[in-house]
N, C-alpha and C positions, 0 to 999 in steps of 0.2 A: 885870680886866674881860675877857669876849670877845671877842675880835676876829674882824673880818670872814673870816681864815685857818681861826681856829678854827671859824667856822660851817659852811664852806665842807667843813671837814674831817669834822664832823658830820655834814653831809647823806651824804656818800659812803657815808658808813656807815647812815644811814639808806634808803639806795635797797633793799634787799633787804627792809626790815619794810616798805615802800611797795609792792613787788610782790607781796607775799605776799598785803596788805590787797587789790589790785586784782583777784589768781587769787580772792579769797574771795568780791568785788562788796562790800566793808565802803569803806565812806567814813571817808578819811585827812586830808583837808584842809577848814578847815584846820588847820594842825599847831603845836601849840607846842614849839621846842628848847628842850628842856631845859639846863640849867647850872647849874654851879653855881660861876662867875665872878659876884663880887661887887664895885663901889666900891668904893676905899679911904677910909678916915674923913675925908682930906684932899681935896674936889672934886678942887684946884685940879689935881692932881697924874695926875688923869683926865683933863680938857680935852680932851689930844688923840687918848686912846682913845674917849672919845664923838663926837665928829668922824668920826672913821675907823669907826668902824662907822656913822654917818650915811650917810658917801658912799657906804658900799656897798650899803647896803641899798637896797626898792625905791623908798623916797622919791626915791632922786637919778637911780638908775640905770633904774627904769621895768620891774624886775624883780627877783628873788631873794627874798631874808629882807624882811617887816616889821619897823620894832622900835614897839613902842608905849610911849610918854614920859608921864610923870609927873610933878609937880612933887615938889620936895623940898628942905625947907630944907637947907644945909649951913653949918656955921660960919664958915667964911670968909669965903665970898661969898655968903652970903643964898638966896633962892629959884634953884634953877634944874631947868630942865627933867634928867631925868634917864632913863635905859632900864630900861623896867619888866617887855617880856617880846620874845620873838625869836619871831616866827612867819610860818609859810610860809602862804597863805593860800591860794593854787591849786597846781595839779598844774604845770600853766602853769612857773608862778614856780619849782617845785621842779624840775623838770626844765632849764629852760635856766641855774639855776645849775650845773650838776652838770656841765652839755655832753652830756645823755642824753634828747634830745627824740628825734630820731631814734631812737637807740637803742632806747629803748623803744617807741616806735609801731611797728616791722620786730618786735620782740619779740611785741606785742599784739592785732598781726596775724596772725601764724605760733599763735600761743597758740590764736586764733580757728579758724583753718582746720584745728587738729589736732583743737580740743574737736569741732569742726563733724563730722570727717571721721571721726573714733576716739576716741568716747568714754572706750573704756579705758584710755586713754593720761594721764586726768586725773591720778596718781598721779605718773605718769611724767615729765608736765609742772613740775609743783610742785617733785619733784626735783635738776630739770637747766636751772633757770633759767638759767647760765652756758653751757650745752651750745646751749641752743634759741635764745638771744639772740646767738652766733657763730654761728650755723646758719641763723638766719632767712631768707637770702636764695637758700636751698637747700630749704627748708619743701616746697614744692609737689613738687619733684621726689621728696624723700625717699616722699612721699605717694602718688603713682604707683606706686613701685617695691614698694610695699609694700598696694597694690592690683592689682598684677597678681600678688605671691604669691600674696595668696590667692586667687586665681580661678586660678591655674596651679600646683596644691601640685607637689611632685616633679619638676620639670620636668627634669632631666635634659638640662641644655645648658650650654654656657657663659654666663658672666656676662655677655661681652657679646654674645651672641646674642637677648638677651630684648629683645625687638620693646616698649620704651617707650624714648620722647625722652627720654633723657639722653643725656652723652655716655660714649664707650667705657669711662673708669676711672670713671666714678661710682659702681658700686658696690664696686668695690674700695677707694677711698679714704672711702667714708662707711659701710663695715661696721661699725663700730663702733655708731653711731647703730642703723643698722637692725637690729642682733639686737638690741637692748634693746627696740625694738618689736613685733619677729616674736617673741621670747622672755614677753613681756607677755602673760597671760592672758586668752585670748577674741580676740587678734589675729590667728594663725595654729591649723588644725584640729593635733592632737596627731600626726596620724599624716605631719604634712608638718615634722618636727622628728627631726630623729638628737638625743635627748639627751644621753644620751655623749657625743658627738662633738663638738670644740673648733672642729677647724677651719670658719671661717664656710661655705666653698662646700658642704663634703659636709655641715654640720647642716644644709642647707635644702635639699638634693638637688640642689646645681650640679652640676654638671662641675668637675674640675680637673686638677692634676697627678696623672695617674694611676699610682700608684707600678709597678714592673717588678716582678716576680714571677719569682724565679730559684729556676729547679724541674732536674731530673734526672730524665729517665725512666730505670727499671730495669727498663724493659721494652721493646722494639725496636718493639713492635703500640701502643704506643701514645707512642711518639716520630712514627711514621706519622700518627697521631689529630690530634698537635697540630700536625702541618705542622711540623716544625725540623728541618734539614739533619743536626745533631747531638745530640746524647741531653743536654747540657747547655744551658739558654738563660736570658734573661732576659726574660721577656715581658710587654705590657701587661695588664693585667688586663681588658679586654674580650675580648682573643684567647686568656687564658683562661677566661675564664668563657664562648669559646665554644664550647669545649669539651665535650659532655655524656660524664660518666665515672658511672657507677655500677656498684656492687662492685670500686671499686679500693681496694688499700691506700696509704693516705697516709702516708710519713713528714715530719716538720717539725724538723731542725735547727737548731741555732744556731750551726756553725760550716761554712765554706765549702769546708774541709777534709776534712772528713765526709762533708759532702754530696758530693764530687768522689769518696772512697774507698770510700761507701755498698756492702756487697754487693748483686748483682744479685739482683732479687727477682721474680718474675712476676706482671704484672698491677698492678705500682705504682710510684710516683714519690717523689720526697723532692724536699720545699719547705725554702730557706732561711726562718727565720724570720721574721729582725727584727730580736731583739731585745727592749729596749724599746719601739721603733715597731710592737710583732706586732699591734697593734688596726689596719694598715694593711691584714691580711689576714680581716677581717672581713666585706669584699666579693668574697671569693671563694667562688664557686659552689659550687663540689665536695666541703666540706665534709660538705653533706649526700648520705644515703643513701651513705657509705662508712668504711672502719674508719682510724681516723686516730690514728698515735700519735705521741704528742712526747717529742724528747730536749730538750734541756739543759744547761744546769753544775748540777752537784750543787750548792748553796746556797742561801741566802737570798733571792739576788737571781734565782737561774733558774726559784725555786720558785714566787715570785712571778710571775713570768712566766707561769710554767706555768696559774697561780689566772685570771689574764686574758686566758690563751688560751681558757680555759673557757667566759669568759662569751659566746664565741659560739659553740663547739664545746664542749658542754656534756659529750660522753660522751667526749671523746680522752683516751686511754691516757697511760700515761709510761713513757718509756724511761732505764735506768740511774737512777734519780730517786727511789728509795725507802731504807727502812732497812736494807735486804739489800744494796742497793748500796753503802753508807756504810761498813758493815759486812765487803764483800768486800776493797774498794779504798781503806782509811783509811789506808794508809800510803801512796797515793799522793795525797792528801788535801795542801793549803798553805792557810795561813792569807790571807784575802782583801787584796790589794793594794790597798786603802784604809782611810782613816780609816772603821772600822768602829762604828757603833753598833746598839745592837740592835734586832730589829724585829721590827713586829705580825704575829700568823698569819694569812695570806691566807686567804680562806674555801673556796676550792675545791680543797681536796686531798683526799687517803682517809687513813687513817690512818695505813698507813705512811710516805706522802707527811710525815703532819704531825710524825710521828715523828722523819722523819730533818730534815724542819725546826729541829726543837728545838735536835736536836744539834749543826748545824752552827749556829745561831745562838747557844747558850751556849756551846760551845769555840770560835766562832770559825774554820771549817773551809770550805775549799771546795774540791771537784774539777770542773775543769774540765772537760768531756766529752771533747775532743781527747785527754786524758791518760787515758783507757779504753783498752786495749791491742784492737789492732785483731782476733786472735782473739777476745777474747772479744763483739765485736762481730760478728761470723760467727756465733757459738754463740749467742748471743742470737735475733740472726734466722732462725737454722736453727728454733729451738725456736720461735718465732713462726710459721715455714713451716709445722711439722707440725701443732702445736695448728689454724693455719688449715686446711688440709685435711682434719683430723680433724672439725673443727667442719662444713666441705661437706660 
C-alpha cells in the first residue's frame, strides 16, 4: 500500500508537470496520484498502513492528499472501509505539502512581471524554471538593467557606471541571466551585440579590462606620434587607437623576441600578437587604411591563427608562412611538442598558405619563427622595402 512517504515523494516530483500546467493557464487540480500500490489479500495485515495514510492526509491534518474510501468486503474481517483513490484536490493543498507556497507564488510573480515586461522571453521562461524561481527576488532589478540596454545600445562605460538602482556587482554577478535575455531574439537591436565575442562586457559594448598592446616603432617620426619615451612600449588600447596612422606599414609577431630584433623599417611599427588571445586586437584602429603583414610559427596551430587574424583584417599578408617557406627551412622544421592530432583547414589562407598547411599537418611539422635565421629576416624585409617603394 502507499504510504504517506511515498505520496509526499510523488508530489515532488510532480511539482514541475504542475508548473508547466500553470505557464500554459491548463487546469491541474484536482489531481489524481497515481499508483500502483495495492492491499494485500489479507486486510488484517494493512490495518496500520490504512491508518497511517489516514493521519496524513487532509482528513486529519486539514491539508495535503485526499484519499477517498470505499467499502470492501475482505475475508477475514468482513466489510471495512478501504482506500479507493489519492487525490490532491487544490493548488492550496498541493503546494503546502511540498513546503513550496511561497516558492511558487515569488516564482508566479516574477513569471508575471517578465510576460508583462518581455514578451519574448516566454520561451525563455518555460525553460529556466529553476533559474527564475532562484532569481525571483532579483526579477525586477534584472528587468531595469535590461531596459536601460536597450534604450542605451553601445554605451561604452563601465558596468558600474550605468545610472540604474542596483548595486555596484550586480551585473557582474547575474551576467549570466542577462545575456540569455539580451541574446533572446527581439530583446536587444542586432547592431548592439558583438556576436563573436564571448566575453559578457565587450558583446554588449561595456567597458573592461582593456588589454595593453605592446608595439615597437621602427620608426623614430612615429615613436614621436605615439608619445613613448622609447621605441618599445605596452599601451592601452585607447591611447592607441588615439593614434591616427595612415599609410603605415604594420608588422604583427608572435614572438617578443622578434619583435624586440625586428629590422628598422621606415614609416612602421610591429605589434606583438597574441597568440591565441589575437581576437583581443580586433579593437584596434589602425588596421584599416594600412599594409599589415603577419608572421607566425610555421604550423597548424600559427596557421590557424593567422585564418583568425583575418577575420578582422581581411587582406593582411603573411610573413615566412607559405610553401616556399616550408620548403626553404624544412630542415630546421621539429615536430610539435604536443600530443598532436590532426586538424581542420581554416578558411582564410591562399593557397600556398593551405599548402604548406597540409604538410605540416600530415608529417606533423613545425617551425617556429624565432628559429628563422635572423639574415634571412633582413632579406625578407629589404625585398618588402623595395617592392614597397616600387609600388609608390
Amino acid at each position: 500500500m502507499i504510504t504517506p512517504a511515498e505520496i509526499q515523494a510523488k508530489a515532488d516530483k510532480l511539482y514541475s508537470k504542475f508548473v508547466r500546467a500553470c505557464l500554459n493557464g491548463d487546469e491541474f487540480f484536482p489531481h489524481d496520484l497515481r499508483s500502483d500500490k495495492t492491499l494485500s489479500g489479507d486486510y488484517s495485515q494493512d490495518t496500520e498502513s490504512v491508518q497511517a495514510l489516514r493521519n496524513g492526509s487532509k482528513e486529519v491534518r486539514g491539508f495535503g492528499y485526499s484519499v477517498e474510501w470505499t467499502q470492501r468486503r475482505v475475508r477475514a474481517t468482513g466489510r471495512n472501509e478501504v482506500p479507493n483513490r489519492v487525490t490532491f484536490e487544490t493548488k492550496a493543498d498541493f503546494l503546502r505539502l511540498i513546503g513550496r507556497t511561497n516558492n511558487f507564488d515569488a516564482f508566479f510573480a516574477a513569471v508575471e512581471k517578465v510576460r508583462a515586461t518581455f514578451p519574448q522571453l516566454e520561451a525563455w521562461i518555460r525553460s529556466n524554471v529553476k533559474l527564475l524561481t532562484e532569481s525571483a527576488d532579483i526579477v525586477d532589478d534584472v528587468i531595469l538593467v535590461t531596459q536601460w540596454f536597450q534604450e542605451n545600445p553601445r554605451p561604452n562605460c563601465f558596468a558600474r557606471e550605468i545610472p540604474v538602482a542596483v548595486h555596484g556587482k550586480f551585473i557582474e554577478q547575474n551576467c549570466g541571466m542577462l545575456q540569455q535575455w539580451f541574446d533572446t531574439e527581439g530583446m536587444l537591436d542586432a547592431h548592439a551585440i558583438r556576436a563573436d565575442e564571448k566575453n559578457f562586457y565587450r558583446r554588449y559594448w561595456l567597458r573592461d579590462w582593456e588589454p595593453l598592446i605592446t608595439l615597437r616603432c621602427l620608426d623614430v617620426k612615429l615613436q614621436q606620434r605615439f608619445g613613448i619615451p622609447c621605441a618599445e612600449a605596452a599601451l592601452p588600447l585607447a591611447q592607441v587607437n588615439g593614434v591616427t596612422l595612415e599609410g603605415v606599414r604594420i608588422f604583427v609577431v608572435e614572438n617578443m623576441t622578434n619583435l624586440r630584433t625586428f629590422p628598422i623599417v621606415p614609416n612602421a611599427i610591429v605589434i606583438f600578437g597574441m597568440g591565441n588571445a589575437v581576437v583581443n586586437l580586433r579593437d584596434v584602429e589602425c588596421w584599416r587604411n594600412n599594409e599589415v603583414i603577419y608572421w607566425g610559427d610555421l604550423d597548424v596551430f600559427g596557421l590557424r591563427i593567422l585564418s583568425q587574424f583575418r577575420q578582422f583584417v581581411c587582406d593582411a599578408r603573411s610573413l615566412f608562412m607559405d610553401i616556399q617557406t616550408l620548403r626553404q627551412f624544412r630542415h630546421l622544421m621539429q615536430s610539435p611538442q604536443k600530443d598532436y592530432k590532426s586538424q581542420s583547414l581554416p578558411a582564410l589562407l591562399s593557397v600556398s598558405e593551405e599548402e604548406a598547411f597540409h604538410e605540416c599537418n600530415e608529417s606533423k611539422l613545425q617551425l617556429e619563427q624565432e628559429r628563422i635565421p635572423h639574415q634571412a629576416v633582413i632579406d625578407a624585409i629589404t625585398t618588402l622595402n623595395r617592392n614597397f617603394r616600387d609600388d609608390c
